[in-house]
ROKOLBA-750940 format. One line per field, with one value per residue: residue number from 1; residue in one letter; chain; x, y, z of N, C-alpha, C in turn. Coordinates in Angstrom, 1 decimal. Layout:
residues N
seq <- NUM; ...
type <- a; ...
mol <- A; ...
nx <- X; ...
ny <- Y; ...
nz <- Z; ...
cax <- X; ...
cay <- Y; ...
caz <- Z; ...
cx <- X; ...
cy <- Y; ...
cz <- Z; ...
END
This chain:
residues 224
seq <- 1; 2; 3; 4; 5; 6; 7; 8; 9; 10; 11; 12; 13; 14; 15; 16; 17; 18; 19; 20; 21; 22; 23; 24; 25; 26; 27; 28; 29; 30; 31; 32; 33; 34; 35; 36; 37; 38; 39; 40; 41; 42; 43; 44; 45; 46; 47; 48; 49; 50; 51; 52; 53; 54; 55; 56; 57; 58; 59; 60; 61; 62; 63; 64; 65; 66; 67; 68; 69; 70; 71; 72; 73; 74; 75; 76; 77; 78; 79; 80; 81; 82; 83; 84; 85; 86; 87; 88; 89; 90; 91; 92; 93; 94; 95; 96; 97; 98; 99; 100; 101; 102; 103; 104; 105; 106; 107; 108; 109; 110; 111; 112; 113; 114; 115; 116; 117; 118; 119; 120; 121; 122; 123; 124; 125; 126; 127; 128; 129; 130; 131; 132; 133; 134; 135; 136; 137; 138; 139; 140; 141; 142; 143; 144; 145; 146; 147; 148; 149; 150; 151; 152; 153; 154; 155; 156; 157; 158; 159; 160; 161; 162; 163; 164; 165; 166; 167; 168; 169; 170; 171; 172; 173; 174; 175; 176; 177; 178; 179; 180; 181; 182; 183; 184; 185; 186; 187; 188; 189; 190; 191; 192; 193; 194; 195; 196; 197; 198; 199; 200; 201; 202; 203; 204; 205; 206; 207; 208; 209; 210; 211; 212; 213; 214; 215; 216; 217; 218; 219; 220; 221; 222; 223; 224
type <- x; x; x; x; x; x; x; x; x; x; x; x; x; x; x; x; x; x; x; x; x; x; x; x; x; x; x; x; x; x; x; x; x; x; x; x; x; x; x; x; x; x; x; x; x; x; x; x; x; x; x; x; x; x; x; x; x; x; x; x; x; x; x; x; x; x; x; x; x; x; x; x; x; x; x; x; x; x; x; x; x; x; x; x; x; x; x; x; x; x; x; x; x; x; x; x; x; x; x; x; x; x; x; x; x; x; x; x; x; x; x; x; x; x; x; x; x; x; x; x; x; x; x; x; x; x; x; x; x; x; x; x; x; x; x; x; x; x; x; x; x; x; x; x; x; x; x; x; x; x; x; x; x; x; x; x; x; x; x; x; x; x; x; x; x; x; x; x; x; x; x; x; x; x; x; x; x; x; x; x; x; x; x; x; x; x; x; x; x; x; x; x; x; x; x; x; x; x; x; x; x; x; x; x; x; x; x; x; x; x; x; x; x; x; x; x; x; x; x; x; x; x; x; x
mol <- A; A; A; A; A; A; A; A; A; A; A; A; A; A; A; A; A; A; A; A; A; A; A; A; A; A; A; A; A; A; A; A; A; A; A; A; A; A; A; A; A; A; A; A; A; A; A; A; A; A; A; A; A; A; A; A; A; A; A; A; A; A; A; A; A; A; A; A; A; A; A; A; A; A; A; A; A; A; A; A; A; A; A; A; A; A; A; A; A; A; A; A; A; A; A; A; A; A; A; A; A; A; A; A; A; A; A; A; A; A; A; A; A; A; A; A; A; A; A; A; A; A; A; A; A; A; A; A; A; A; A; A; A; A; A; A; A; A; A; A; A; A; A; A; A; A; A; A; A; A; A; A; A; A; A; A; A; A; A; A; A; A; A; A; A; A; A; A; A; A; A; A; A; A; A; A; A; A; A; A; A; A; A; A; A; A; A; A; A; A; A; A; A; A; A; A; A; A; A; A; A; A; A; A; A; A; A; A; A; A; A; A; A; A; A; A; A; A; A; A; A; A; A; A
nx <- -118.3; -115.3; -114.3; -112.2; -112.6; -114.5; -114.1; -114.8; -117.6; -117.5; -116.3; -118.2; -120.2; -119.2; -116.4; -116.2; -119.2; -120.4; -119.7; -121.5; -123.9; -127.2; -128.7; -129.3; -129.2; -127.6; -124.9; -122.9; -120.2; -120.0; -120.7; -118.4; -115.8; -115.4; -115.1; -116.4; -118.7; -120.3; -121.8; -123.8; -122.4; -123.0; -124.7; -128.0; -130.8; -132.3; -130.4; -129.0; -130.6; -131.1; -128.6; -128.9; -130.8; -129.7; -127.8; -129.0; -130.2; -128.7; -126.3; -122.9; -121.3; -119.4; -117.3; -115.7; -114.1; -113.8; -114.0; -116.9; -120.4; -121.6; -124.8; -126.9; -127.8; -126.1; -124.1; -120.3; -117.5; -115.3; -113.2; -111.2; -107.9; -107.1; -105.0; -104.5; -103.0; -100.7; -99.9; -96.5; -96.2; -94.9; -92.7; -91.7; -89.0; -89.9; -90.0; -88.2; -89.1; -91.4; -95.0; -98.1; -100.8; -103.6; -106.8; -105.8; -104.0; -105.1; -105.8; -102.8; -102.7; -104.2; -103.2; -100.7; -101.5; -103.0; -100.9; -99.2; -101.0; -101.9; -104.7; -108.0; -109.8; -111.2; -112.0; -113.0; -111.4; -108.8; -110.5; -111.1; -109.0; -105.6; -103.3; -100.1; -97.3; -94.2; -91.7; -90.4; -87.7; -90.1; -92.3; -95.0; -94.3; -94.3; -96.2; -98.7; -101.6; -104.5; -107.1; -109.4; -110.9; -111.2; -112.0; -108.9; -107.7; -106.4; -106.1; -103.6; -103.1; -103.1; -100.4; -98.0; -95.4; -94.2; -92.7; -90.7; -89.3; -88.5; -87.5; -86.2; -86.6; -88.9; -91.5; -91.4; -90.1; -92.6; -94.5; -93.5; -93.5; -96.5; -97.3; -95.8; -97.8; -100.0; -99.3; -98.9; -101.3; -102.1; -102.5; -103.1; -101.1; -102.6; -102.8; -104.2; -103.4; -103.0; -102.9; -101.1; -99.2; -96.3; -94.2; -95.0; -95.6; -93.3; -92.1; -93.8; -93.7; -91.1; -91.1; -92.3; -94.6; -97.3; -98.7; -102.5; -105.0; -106.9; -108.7; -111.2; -112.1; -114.5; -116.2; -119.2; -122.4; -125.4; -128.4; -130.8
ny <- 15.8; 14.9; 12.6; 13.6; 16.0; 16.4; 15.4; 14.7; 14.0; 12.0; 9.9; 9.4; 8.1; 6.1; 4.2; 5.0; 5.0; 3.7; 5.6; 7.6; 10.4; 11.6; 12.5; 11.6; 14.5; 16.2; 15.7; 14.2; 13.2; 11.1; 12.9; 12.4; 11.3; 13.1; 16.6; 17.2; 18.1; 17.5; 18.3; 17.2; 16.9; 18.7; 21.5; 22.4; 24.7; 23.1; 21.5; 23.3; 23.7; 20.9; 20.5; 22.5; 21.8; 19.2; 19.9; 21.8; 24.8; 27.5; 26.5; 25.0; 23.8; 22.3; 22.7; 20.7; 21.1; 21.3; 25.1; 27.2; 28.3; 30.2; 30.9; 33.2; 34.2; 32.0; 32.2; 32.8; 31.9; 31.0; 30.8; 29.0; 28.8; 26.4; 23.7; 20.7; 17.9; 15.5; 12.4; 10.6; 7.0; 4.5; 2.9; 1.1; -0.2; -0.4; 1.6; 0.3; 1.0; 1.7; 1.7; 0.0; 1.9; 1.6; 0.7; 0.4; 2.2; 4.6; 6.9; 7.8; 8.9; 10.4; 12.2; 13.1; 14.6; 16.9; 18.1; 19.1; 19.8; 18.8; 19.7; 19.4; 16.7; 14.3; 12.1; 9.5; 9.6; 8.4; 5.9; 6.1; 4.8; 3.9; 4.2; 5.1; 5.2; 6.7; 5.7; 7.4; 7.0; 5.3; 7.0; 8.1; 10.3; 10.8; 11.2; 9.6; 9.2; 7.7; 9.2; 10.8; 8.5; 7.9; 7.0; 5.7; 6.9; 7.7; 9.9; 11.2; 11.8; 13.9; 14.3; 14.4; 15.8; 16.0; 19.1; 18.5; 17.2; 17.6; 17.8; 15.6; 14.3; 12.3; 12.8; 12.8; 10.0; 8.6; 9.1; 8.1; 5.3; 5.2; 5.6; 3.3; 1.5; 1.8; 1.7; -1.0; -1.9; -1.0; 1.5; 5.1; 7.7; 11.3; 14.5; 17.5; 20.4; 24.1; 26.8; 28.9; 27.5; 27.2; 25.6; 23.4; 22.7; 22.5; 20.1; 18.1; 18.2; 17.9; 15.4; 14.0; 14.8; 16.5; 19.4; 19.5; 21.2; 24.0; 23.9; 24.6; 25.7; 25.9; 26.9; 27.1; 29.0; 27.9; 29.0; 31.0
nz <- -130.4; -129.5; -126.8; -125.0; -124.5; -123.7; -120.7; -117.8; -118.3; -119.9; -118.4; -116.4; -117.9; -118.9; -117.7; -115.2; -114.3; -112.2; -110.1; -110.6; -110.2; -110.7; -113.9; -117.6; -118.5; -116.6; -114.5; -111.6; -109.8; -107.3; -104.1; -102.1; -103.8; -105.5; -106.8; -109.1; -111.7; -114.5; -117.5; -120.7; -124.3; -126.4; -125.1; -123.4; -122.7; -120.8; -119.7; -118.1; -116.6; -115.1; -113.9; -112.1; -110.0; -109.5; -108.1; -106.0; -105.6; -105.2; -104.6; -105.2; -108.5; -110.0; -113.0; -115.7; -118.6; -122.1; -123.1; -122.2; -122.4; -120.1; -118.5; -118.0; -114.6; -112.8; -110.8; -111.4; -109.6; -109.5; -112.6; -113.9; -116.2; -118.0; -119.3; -121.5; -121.8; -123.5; -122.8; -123.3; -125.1; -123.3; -121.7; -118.7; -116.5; -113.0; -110.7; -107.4; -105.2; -105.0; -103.8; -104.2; -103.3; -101.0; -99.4; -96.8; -96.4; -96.8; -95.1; -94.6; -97.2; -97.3; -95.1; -97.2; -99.3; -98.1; -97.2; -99.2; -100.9; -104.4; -105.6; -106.2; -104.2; -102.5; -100.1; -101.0; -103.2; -104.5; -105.4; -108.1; -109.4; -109.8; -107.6; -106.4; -104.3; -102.8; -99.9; -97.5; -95.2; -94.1; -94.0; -96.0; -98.7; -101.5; -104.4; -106.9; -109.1; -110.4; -112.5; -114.5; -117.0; -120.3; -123.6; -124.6; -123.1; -120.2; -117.1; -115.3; -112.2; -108.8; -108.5; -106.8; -104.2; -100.8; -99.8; -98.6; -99.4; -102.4; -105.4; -106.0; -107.6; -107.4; -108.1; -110.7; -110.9; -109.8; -112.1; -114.6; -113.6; -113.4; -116.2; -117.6; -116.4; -117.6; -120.2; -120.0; -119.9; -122.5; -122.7; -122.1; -121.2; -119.9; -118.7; -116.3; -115.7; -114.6; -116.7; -115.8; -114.3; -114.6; -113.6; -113.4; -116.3; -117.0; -116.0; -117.2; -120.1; -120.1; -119.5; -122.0; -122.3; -124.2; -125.7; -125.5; -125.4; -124.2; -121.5; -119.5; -116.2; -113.9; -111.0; -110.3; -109.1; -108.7; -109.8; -107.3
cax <- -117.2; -113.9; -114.1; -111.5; -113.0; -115.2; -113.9; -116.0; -119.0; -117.7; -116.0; -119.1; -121.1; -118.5; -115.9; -117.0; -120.5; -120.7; -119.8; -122.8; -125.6; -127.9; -129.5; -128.5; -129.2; -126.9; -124.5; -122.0; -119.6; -120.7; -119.4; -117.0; -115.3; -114.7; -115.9; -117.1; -120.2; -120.8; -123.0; -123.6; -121.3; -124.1; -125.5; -128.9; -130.8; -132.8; -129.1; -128.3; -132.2; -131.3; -127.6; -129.2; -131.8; -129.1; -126.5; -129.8; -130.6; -127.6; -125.2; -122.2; -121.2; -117.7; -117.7; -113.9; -114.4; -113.9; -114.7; -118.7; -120.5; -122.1; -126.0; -127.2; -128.4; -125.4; -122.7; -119.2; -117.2; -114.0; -113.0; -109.5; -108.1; -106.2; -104.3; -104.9; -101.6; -101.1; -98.5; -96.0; -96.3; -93.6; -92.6; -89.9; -88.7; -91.3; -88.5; -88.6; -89.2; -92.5; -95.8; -99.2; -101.4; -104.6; -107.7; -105.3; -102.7; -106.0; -105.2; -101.5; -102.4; -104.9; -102.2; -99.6; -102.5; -102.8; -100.1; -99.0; -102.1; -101.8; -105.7; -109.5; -109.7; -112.3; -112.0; -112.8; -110.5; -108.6; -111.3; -111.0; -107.8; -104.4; -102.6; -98.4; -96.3; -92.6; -91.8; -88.4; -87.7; -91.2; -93.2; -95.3; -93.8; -94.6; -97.8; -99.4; -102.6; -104.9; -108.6; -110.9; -110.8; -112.0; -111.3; -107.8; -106.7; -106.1; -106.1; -102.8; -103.7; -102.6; -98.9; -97.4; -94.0; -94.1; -91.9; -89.4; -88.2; -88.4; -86.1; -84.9; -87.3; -89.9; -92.7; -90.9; -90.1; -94.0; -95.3; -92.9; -94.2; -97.6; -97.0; -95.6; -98.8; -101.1; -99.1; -99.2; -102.6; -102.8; -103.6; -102.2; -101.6; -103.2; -103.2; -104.4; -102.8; -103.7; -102.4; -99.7; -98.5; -94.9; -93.3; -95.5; -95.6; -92.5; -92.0; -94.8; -92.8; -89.7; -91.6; -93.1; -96.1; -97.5; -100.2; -103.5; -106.3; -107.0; -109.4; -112.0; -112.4; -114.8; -116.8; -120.4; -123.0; -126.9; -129.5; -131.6
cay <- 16.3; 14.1; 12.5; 14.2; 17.9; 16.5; 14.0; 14.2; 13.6; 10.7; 8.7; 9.1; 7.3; 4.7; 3.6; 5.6; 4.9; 3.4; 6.5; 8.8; 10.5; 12.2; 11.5; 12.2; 15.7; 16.5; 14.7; 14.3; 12.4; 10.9; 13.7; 11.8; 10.6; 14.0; 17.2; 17.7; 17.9; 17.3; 18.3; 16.8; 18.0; 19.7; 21.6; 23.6; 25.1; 22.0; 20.4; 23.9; 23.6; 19.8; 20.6; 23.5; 20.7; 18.4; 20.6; 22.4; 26.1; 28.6; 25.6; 25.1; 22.9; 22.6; 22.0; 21.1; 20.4; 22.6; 25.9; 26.9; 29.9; 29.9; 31.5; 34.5; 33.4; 31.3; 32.8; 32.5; 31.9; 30.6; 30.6; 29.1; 28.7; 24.9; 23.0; 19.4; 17.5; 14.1; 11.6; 9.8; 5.9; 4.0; 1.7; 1.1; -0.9; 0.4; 1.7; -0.4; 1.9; 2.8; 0.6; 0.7; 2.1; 0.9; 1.1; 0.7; 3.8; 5.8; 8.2; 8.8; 9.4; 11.9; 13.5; 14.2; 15.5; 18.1; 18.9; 19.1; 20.4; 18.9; 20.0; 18.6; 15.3; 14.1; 10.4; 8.4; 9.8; 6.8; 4.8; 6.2; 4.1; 2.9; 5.0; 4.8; 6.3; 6.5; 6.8; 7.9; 6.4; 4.6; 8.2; 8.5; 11.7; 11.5; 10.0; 9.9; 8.8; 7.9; 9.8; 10.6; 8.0; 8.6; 6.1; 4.7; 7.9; 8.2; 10.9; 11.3; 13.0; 14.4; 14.2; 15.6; 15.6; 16.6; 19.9; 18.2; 16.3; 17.9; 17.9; 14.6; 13.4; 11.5; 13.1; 12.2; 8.6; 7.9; 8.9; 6.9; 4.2; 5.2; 5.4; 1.7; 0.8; 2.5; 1.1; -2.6; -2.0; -0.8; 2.6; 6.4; 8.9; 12.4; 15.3; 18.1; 21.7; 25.3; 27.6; 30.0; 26.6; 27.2; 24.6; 21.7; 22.6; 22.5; 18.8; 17.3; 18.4; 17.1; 13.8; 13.4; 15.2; 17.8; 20.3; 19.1; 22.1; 24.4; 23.4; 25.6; 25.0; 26.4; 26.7; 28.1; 28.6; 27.7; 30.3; 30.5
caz <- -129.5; -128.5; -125.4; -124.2; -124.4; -122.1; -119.9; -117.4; -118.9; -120.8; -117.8; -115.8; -118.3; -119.1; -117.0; -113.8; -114.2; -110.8; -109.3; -110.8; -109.8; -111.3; -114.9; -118.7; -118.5; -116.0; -113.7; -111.2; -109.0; -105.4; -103.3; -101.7; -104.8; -106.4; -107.0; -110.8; -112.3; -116.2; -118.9; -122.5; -125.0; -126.5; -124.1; -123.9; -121.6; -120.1; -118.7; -117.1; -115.2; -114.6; -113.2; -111.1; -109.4; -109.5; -106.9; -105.3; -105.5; -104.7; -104.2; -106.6; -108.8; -110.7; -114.4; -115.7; -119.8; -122.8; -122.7; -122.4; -121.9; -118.7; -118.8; -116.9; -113.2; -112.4; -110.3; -111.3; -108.3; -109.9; -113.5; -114.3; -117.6; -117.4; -120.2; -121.4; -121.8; -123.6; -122.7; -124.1; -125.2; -122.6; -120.7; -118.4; -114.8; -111.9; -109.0; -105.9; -103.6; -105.1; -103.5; -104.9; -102.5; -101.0; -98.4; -95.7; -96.8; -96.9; -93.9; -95.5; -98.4; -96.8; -95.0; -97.7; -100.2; -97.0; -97.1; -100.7; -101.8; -105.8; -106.2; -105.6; -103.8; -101.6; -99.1; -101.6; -104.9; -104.7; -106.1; -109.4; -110.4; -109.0; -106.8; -106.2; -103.7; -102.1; -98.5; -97.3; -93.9; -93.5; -94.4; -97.5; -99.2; -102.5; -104.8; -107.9; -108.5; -112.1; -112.1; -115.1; -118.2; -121.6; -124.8; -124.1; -122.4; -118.7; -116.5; -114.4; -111.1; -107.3; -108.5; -105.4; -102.9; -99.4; -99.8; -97.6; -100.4; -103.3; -105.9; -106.0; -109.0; -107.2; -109.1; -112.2; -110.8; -110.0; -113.6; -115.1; -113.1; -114.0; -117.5; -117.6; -116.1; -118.4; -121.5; -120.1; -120.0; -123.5; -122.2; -122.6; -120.3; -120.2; -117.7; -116.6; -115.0; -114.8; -117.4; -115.3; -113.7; -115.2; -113.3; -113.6; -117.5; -118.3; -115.7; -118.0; -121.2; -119.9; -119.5; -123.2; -122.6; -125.4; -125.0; -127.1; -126.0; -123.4; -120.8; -118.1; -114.8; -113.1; -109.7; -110.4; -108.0; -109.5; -109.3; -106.1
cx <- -116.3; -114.3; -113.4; -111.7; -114.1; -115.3; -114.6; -117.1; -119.0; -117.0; -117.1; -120.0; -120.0; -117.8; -116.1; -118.4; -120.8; -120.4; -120.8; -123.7; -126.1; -128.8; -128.7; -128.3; -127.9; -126.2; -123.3; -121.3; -120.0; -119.8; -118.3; -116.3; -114.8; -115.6; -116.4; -118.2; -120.0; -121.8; -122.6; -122.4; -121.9; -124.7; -126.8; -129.4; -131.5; -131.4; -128.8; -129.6; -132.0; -130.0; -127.8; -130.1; -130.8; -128.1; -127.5; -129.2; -130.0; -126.4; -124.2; -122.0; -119.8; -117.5; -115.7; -114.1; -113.7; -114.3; -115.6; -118.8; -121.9; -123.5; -126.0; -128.4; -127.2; -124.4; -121.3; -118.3; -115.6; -114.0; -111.6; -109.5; -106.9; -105.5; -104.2; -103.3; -101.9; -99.7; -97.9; -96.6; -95.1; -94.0; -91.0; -90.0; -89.2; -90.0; -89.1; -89.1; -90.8; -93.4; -97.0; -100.1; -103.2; -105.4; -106.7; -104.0; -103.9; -105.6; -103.7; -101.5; -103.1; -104.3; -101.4; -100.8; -102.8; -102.0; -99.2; -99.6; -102.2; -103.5; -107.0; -109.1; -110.5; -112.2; -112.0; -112.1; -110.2; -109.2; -111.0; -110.4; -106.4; -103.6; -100.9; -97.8; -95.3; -93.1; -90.3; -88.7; -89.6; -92.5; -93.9; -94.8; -93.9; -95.5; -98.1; -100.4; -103.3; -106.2; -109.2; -110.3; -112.0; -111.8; -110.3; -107.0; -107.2; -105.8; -104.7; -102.7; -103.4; -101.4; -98.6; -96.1; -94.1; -92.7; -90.8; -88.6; -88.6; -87.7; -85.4; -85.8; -88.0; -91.2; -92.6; -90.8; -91.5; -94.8; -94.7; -93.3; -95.6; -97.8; -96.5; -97.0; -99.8; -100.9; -99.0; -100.6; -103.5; -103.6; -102.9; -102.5; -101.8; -102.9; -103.7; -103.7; -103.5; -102.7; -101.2; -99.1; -97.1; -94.1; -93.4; -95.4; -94.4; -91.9; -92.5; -93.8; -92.1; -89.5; -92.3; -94.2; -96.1; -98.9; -101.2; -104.1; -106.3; -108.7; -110.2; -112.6; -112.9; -116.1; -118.0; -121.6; -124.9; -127.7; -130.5; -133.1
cy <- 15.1; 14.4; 13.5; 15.6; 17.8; 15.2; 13.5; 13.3; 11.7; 9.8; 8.5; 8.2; 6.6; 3.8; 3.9; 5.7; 4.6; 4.3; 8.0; 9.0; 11.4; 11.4; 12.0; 13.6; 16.7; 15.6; 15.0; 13.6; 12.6; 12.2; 13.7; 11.1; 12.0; 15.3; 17.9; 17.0; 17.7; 17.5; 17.8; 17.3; 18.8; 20.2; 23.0; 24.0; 24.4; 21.4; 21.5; 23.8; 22.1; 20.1; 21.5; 22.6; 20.0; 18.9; 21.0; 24.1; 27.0; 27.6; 25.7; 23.6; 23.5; 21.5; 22.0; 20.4; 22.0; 24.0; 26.3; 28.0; 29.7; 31.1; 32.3; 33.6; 32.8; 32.2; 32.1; 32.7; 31.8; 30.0; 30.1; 28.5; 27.6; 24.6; 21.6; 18.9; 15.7; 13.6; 10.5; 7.8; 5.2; 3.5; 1.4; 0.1; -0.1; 0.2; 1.0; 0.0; 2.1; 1.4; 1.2; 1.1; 1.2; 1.1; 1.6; 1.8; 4.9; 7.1; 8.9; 9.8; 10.9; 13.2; 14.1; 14.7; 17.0; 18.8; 19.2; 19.5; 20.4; 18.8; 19.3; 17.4; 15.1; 12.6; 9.4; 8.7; 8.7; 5.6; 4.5; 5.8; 4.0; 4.6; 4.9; 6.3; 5.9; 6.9; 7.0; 7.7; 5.9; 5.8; 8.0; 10.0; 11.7; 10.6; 10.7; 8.8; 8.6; 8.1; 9.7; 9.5; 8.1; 7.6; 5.5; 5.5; 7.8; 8.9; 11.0; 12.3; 13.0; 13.8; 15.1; 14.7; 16.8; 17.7; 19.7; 17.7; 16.4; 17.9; 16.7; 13.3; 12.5; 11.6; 12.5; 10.4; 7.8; 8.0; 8.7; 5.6; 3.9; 5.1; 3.7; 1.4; 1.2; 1.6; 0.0; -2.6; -1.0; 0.6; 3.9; 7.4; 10.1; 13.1; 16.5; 19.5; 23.0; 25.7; 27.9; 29.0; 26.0; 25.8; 23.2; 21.5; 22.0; 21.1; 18.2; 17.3; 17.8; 15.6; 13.1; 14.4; 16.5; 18.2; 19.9; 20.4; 22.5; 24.2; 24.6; 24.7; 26.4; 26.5; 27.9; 28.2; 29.1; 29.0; 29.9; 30.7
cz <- -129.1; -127.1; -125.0; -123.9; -123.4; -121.2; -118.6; -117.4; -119.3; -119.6; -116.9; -116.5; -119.3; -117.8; -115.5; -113.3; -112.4; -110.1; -109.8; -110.4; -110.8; -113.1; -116.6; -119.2; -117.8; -115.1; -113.0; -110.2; -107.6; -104.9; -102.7; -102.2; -105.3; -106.5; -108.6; -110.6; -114.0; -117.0; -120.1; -123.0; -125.3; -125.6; -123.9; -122.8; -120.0; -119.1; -117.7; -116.3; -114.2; -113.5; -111.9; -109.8; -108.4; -107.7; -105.6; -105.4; -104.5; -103.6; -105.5; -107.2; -110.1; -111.7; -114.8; -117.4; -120.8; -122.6; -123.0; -121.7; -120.9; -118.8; -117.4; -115.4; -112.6; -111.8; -110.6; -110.5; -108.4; -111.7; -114.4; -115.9; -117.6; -118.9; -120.3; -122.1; -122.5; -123.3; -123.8; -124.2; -124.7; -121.8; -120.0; -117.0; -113.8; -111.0; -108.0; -105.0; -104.0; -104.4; -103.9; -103.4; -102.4; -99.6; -97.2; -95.3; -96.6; -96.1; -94.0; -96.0; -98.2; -96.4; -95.9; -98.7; -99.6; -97.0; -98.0; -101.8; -103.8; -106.1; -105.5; -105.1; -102.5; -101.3; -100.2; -103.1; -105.2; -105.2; -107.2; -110.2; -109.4; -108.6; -106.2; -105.3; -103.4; -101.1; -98.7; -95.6; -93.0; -93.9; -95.6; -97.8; -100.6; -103.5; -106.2; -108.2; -110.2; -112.0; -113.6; -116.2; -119.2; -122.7; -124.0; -123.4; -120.6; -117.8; -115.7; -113.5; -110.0; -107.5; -107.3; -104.6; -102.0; -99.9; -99.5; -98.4; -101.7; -104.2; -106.4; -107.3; -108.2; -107.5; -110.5; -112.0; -111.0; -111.3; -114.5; -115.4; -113.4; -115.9; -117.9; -117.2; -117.0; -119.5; -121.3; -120.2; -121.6; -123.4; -122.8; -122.1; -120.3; -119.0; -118.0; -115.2; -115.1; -115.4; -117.2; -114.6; -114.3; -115.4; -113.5; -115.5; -117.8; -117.1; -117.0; -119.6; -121.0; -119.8; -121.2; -123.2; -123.8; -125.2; -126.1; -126.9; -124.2; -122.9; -119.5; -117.0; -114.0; -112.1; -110.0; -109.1; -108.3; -108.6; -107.9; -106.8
END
């Protein structure tokens, strides 16, 4: 299987190793780092016994990879149907205004993710790779953020603007900026969206990006 069909999996036991628990059967990110879990690519029925252990009995756990057929016992809680995106190869002049974020932005960054809501994110996300925002009069208002890695691809993730200031291309400014960063570092950026998410699709397009493979995301909850 390509990394990238199950990126999870594969940045937990490479580049995000240091943020795993569990064992090769099943696995998943410290709680307060993220909320996915991961199985093999191959997957049989030993990894869904280990992943059930792993979360504990009639707890959930949230698989985000290819699509996989989920065995009788497990509650399906949420089943979305997402889209994996690849980005362009570029580079360009990083806008002034933008600053990379860091420990001491943490409580910001907390707030506009609150209140911008671009998806999962748990206290310590920010670990998982470099983080860039704008303010506008001293505020943070708008962020993007880099999460799972896989091979030379990069995850580009909690793209968001405070509603207040929408419109004025600061989504588009930061993954610009991220994109320069990626390709000085020999990298190449990837996302990921939900399906019916019109708007963000056709941003990502307007940026380079192209659709590789549709992606499942979803919130199970282990047999008791």
């Amino acid at each position: 299987m390509d990394p990238l069909d199950n990126m999870v999996w594969h940045a937990l036991h490479g580049e995000h190793s240091a943020f795993r628990e569990g064992s090769d059967d099943a696995c998943r990110y410290d709680v307060d780092v993220s909320i996915f879990c991961a199985l093999p690519d191959v997957v049989r029925s030993e990894h869904w016994d280990a992943l059930s252990a792993l979360v504990g009995p009639g707890e959930t756990a949230s698989l985000f990879r290819s699509p996989i057929e989920i065995p009788e016992g497990w509650v399906v809680e949420m089943d979305l149907k997402g889209v994996q995106m690849i980005g362009p190869r570029t580079s360009t002049t990083i806008d002034p205004r933008i600053e990379v974020m860091n420990n001491d932005n943490a409580n910001e960054v907390a707030d506009l993710v609150e209140r911008a809501k671009p998806g999962p994110f748990r206290p310590r996300t920010p670990e998982l790779g470099t983080y860039l925002g704008i303010r506008e009069e001293g505020e943070l208002v708008a962020l993007a953020g880099q999460r799972l890695r896989a091979d030379d691809f990069v995850e580009v993730s909690a793209v968001c603007t405070d509603e207040r200031f929408r419109g004025r291309g600061l989504a588009s400014t930061l993954m610009h900026a991220q994109h320069a960063l990626l390709d000085a570092d020999g990298r190449r950026p990837m996302l990921h969206t939900s399906a019916d998410n019109v708007k963000a699709i056709s941003l990502y397009e307007s940026l380079g990006y192209t659709h590789r493979r549709e992606v499942q995301i979803a919130v199970l909850r282990a047999p008791l």
